[in-house]
Each structure stands twice: as structure tokens, then as C-alpha cells.
Jmol script that loads the backbone (N, CA, C; Angstrom):
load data "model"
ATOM      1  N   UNK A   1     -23.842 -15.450   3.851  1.00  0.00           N
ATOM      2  CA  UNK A   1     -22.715 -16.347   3.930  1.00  0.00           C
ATOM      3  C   UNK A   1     -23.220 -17.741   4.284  1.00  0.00           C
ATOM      4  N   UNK A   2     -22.681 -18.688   3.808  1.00  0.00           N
ATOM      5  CA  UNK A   2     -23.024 -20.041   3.995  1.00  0.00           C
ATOM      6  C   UNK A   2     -22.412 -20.562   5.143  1.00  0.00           C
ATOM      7  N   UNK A   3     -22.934 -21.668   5.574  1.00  0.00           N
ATOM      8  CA  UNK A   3     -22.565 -22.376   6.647  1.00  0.00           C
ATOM      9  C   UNK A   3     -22.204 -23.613   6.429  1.00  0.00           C
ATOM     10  N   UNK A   4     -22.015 -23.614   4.963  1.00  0.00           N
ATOM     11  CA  UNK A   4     -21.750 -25.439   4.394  1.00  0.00           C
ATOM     12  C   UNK A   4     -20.365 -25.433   4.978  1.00  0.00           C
ATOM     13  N   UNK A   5     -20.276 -27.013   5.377  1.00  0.00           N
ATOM     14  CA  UNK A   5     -18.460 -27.364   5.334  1.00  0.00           C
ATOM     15  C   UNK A   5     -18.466 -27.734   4.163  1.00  0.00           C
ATOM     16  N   UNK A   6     -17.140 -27.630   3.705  1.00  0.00           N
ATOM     17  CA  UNK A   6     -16.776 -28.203   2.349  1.00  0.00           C
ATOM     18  C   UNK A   6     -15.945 -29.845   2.529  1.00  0.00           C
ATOM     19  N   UNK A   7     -16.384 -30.310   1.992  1.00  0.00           N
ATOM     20  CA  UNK A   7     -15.408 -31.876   2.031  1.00  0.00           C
ATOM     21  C   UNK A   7     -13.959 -31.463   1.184  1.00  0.00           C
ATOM     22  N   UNK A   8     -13.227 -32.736   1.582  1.00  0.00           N
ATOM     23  CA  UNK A   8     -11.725 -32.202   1.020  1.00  0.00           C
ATOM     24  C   UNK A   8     -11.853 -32.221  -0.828  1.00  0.00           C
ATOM     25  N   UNK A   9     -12.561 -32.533  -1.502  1.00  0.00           N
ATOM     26  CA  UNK A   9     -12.450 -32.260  -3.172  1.00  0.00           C
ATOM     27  C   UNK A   9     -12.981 -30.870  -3.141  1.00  0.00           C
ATOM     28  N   UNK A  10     -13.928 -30.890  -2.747  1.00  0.00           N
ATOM     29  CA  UNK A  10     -14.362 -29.148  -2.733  1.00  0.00           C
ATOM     30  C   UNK A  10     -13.380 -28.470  -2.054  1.00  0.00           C
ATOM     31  N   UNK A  11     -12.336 -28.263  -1.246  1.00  0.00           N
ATOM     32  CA  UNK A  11     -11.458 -27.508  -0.800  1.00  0.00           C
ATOM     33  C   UNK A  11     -10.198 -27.370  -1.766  1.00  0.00           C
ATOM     34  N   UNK A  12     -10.017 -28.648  -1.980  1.00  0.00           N
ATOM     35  CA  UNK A  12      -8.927 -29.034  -3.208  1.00  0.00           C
ATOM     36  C   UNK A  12      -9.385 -27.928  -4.435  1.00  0.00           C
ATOM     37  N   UNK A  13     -10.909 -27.882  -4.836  1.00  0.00           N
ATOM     38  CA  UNK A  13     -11.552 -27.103  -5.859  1.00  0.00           C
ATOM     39  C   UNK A  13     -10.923 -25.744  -5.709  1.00  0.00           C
ATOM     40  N   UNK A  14     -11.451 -25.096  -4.573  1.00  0.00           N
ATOM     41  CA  UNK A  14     -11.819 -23.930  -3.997  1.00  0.00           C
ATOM     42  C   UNK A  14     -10.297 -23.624  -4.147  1.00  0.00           C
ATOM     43  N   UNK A  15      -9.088 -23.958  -3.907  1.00  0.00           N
ATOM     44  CA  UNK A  15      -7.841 -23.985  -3.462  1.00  0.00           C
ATOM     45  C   UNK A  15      -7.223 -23.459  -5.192  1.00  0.00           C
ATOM     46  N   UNK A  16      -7.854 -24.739  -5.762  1.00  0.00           N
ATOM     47  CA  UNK A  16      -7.339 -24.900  -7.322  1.00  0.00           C
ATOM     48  C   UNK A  16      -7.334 -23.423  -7.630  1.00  0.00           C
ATOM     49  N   UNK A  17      -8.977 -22.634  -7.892  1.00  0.00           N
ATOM     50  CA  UNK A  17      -9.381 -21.923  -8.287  1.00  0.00           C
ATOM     51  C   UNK A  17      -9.044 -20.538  -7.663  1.00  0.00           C
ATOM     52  N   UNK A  18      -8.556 -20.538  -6.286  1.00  0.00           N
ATOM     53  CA  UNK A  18      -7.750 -18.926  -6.244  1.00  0.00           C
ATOM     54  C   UNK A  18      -6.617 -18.748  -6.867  1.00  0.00           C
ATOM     55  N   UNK A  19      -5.530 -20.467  -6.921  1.00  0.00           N
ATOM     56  CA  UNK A  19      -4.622 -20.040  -8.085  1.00  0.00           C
ATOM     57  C   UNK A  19      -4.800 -19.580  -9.219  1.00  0.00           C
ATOM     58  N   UNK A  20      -5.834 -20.762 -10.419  1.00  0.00           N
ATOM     59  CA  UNK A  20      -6.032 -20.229 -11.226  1.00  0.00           C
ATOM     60  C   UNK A  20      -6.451 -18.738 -11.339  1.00  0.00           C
ATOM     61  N   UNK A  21      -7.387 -18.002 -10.666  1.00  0.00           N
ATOM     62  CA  UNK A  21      -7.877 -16.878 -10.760  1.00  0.00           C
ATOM     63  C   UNK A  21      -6.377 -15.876 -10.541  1.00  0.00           C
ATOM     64  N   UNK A  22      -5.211 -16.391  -9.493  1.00  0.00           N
ATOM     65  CA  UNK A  22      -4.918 -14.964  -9.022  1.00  0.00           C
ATOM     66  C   UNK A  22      -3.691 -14.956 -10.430  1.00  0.00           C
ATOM     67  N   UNK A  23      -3.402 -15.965 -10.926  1.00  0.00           N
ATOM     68  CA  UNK A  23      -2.536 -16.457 -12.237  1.00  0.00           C
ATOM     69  C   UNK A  23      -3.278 -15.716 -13.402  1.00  0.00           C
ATOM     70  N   UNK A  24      -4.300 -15.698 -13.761  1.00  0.00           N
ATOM     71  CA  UNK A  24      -4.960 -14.721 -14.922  1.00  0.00           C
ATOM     72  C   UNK A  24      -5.016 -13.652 -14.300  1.00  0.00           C
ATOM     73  N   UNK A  25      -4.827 -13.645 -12.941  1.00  0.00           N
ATOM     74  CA  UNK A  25      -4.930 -11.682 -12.610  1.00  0.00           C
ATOM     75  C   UNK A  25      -3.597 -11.244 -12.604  1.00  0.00           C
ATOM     76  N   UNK A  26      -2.478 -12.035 -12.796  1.00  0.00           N
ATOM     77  CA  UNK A  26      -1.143 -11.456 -12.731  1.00  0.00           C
ATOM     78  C   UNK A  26      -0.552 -11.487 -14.055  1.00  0.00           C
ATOM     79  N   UNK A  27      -1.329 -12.155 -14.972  1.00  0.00           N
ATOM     80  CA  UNK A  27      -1.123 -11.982 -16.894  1.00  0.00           C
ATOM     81  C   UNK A  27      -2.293 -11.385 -17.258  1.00  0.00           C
ATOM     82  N   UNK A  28      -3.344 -10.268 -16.479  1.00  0.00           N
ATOM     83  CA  UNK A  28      -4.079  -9.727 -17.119  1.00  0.00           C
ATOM     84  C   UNK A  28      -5.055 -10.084 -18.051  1.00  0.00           C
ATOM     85  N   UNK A  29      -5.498 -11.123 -17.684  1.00  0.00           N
ATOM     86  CA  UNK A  29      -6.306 -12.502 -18.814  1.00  0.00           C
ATOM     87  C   UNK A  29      -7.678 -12.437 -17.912  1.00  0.00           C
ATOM     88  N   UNK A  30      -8.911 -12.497 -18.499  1.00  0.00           N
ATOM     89  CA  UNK A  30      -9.896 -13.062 -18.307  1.00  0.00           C
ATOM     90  C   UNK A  30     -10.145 -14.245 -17.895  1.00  0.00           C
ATOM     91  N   UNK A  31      -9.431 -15.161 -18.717  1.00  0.00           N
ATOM     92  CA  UNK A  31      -9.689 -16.490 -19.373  1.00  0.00           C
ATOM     93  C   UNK A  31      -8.392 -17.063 -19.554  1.00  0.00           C
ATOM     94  N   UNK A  32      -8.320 -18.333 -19.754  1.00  0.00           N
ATOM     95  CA  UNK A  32      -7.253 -19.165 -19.730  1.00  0.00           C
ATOM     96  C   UNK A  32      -7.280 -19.324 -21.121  1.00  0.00           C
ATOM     97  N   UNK A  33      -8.184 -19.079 -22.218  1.00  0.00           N
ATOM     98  CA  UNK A  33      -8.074 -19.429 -23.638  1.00  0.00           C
ATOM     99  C   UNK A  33      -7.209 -18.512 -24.062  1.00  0.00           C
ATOM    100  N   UNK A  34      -7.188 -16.870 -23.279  1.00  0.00           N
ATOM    101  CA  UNK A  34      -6.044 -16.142 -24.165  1.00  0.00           C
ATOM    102  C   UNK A  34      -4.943 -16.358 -23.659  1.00  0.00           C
ATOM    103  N   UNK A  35      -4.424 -17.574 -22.957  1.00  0.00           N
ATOM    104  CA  UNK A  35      -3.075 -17.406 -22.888  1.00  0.00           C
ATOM    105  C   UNK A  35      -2.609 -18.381 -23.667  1.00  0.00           C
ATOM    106  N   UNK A  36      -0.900 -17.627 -23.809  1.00  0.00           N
ATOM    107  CA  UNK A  36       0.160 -18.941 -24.893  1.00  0.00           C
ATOM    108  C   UNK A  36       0.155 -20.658 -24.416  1.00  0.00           C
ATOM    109  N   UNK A  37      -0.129 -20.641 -22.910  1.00  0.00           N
ATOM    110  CA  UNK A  37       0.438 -21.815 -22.284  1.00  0.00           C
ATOM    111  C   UNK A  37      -0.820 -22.136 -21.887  1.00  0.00           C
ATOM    112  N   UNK A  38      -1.634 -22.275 -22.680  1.00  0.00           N
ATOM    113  CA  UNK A  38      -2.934 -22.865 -22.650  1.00  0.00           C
ATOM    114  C   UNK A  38      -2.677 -24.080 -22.145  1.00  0.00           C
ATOM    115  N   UNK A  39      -2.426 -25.214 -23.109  1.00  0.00           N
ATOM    116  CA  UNK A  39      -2.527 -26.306 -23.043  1.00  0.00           C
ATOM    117  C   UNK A  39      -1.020 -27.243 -22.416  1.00  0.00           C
ATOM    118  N   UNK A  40      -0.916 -26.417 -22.059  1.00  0.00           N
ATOM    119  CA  UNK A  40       1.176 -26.991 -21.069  1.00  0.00           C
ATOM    120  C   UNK A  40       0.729 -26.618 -20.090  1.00  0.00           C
ATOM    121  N   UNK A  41      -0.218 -25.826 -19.034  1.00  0.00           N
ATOM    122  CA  UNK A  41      -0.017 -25.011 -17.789  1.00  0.00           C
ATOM    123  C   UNK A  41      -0.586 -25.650 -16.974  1.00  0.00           C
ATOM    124  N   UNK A  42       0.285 -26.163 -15.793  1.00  0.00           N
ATOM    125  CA  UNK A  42       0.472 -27.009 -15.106  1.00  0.00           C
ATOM    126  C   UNK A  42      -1.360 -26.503 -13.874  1.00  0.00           C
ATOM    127  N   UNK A  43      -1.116 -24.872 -13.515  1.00  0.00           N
ATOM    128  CA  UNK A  43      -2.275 -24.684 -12.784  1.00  0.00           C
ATOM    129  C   UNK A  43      -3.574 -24.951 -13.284  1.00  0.00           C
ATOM    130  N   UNK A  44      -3.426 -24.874 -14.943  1.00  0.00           N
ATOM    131  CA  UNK A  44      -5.001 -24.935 -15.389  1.00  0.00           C
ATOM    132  C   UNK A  44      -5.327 -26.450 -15.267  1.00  0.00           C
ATOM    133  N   UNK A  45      -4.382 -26.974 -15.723  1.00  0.00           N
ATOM    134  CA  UNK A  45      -4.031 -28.299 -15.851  1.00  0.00           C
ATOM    135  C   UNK A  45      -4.877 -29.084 -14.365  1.00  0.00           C
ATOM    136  N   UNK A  46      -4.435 -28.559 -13.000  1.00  0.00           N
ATOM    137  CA  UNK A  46      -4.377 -28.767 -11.681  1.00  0.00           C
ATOM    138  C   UNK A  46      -6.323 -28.638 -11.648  1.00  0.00           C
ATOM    139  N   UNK A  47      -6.382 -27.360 -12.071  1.00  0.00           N
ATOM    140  CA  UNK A  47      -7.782 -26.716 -11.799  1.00  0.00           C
ATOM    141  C   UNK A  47      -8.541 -28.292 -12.424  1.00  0.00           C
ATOM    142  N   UNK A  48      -8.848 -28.154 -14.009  1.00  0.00           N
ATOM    143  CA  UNK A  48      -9.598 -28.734 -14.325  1.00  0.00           C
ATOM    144  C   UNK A  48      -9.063 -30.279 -13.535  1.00  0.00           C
ATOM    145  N   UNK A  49      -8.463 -30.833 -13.260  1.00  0.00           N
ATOM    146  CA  UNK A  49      -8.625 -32.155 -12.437  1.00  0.00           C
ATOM    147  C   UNK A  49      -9.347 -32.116 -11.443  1.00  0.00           C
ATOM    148  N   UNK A  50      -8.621 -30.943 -10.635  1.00  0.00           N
ATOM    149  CA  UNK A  50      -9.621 -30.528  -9.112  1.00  0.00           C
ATOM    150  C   UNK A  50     -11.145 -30.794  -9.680  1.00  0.00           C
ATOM    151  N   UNK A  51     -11.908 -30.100 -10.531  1.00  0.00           N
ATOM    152  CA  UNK A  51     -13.621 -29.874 -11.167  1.00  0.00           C
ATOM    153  C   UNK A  51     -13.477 -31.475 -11.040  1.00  0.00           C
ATOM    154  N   UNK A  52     -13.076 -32.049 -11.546  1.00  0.00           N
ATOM    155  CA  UNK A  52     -13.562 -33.374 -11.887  1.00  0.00           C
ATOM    156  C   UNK A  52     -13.508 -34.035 -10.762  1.00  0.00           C
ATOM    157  N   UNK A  53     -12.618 -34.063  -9.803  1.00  0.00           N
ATOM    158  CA  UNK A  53     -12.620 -35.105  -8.881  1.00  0.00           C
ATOM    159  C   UNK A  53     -13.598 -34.527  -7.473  1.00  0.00           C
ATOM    160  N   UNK A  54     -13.747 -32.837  -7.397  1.00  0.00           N
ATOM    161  CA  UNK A  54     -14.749 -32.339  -6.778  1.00  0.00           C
ATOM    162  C   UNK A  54     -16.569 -33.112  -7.723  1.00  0.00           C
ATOM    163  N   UNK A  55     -16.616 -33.216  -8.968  1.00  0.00           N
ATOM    164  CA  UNK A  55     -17.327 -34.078  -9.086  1.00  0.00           C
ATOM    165  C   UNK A  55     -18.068 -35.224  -9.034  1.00  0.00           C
ATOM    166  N   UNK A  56     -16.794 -36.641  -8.971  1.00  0.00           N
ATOM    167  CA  UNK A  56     -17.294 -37.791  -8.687  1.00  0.00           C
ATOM    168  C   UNK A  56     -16.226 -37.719  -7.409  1.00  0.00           C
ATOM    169  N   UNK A  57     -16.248 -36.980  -6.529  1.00  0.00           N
ATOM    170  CA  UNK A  57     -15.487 -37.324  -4.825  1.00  0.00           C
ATOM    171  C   UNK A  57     -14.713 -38.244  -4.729  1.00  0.00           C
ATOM    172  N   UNK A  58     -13.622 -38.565  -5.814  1.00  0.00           N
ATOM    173  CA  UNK A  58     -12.967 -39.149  -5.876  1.00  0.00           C
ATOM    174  C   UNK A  58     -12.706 -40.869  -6.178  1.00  0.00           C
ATOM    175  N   UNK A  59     -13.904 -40.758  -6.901  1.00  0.00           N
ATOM    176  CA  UNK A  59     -14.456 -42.334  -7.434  1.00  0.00           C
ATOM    177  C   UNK A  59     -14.027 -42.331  -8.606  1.00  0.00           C
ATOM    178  N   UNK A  60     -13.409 -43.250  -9.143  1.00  0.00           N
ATOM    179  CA  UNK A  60     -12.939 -43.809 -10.736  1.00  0.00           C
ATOM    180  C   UNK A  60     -14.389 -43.738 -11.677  1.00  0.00           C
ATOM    181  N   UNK A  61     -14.385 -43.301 -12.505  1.00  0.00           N
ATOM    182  CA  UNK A  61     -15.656 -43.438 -13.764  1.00  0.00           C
ATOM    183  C   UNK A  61     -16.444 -42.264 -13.778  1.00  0.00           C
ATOM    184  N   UNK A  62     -17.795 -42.274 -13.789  1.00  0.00           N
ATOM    185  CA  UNK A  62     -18.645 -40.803 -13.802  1.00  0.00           C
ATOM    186  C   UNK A  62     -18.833 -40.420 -12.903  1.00  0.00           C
ATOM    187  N   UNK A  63     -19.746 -39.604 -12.667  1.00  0.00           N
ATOM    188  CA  UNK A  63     -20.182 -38.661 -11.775  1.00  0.00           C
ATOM    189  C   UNK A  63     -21.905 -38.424 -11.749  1.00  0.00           C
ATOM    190  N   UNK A  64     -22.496 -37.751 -11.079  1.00  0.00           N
ATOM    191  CA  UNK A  64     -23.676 -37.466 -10.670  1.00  0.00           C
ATOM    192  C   UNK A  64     -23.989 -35.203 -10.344  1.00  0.00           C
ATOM    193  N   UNK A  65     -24.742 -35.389 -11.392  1.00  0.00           N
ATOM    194  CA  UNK A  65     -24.624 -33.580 -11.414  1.00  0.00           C
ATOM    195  C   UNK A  65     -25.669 -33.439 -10.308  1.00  0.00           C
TER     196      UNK A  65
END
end "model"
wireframe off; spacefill off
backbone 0.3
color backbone group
């Protein structure tokens, strides 16, 4: 087990991603590609912003991998 703290984009991440996950476990989906509401769904929608701004920590423009 880790001992990292997480800063608030990584929590925001971490947060995103039990929705998304427990949302494909309650439509039986792997993946967000087999569902109808792919591209309307507000959680996936949520998730992938969270990735990005857990990326550049909340700075306008790119990021640093």
C-alpha cells in the first residue's frame, strides 16, 4: 500500500473513476465504448476531464507526462 497523498486533481481523478467504474458495473459493460450513451454521458464525460486536469494540475494548455 502506498503512502502517497494525493493532491486535489488526483482525488477529483480517483473520485471520477469509482463512478465511472461502478456505472459500467451496473450496465454490465467493460468499457464505455459498448454503451448507447457513449458520447452524451455526463460521468464519462466528468471522468475524461478529471484525466486531463489530474494531468496539467489545473493549468490552461499542456501538460508534462
Amino acid at each position: 500500500m502506498s503512502d502517497k497523498v494525493l493532491d486535489k486533481w488526483e482525488e477529483a481523478l480517483q473520485e471520477a473513476l469509482a463512478l465511472l467504474q461502478d456505472c459500467q458495473k451496473s450496465h454490465d459493460l467493460t468499457s464505455c465504448f459498448d454503451c448507447d450513451k457513449l458520447l452524451e454521458c455526463e460521468i464519462r464525460n466528468n471522468y475524461v476531464k478529471a484525466v486531463y486536469e489530474s494531468m496539467n494540475k489545473g493549468e490552461t494548455g499542456g501538460f508534462e507526462f
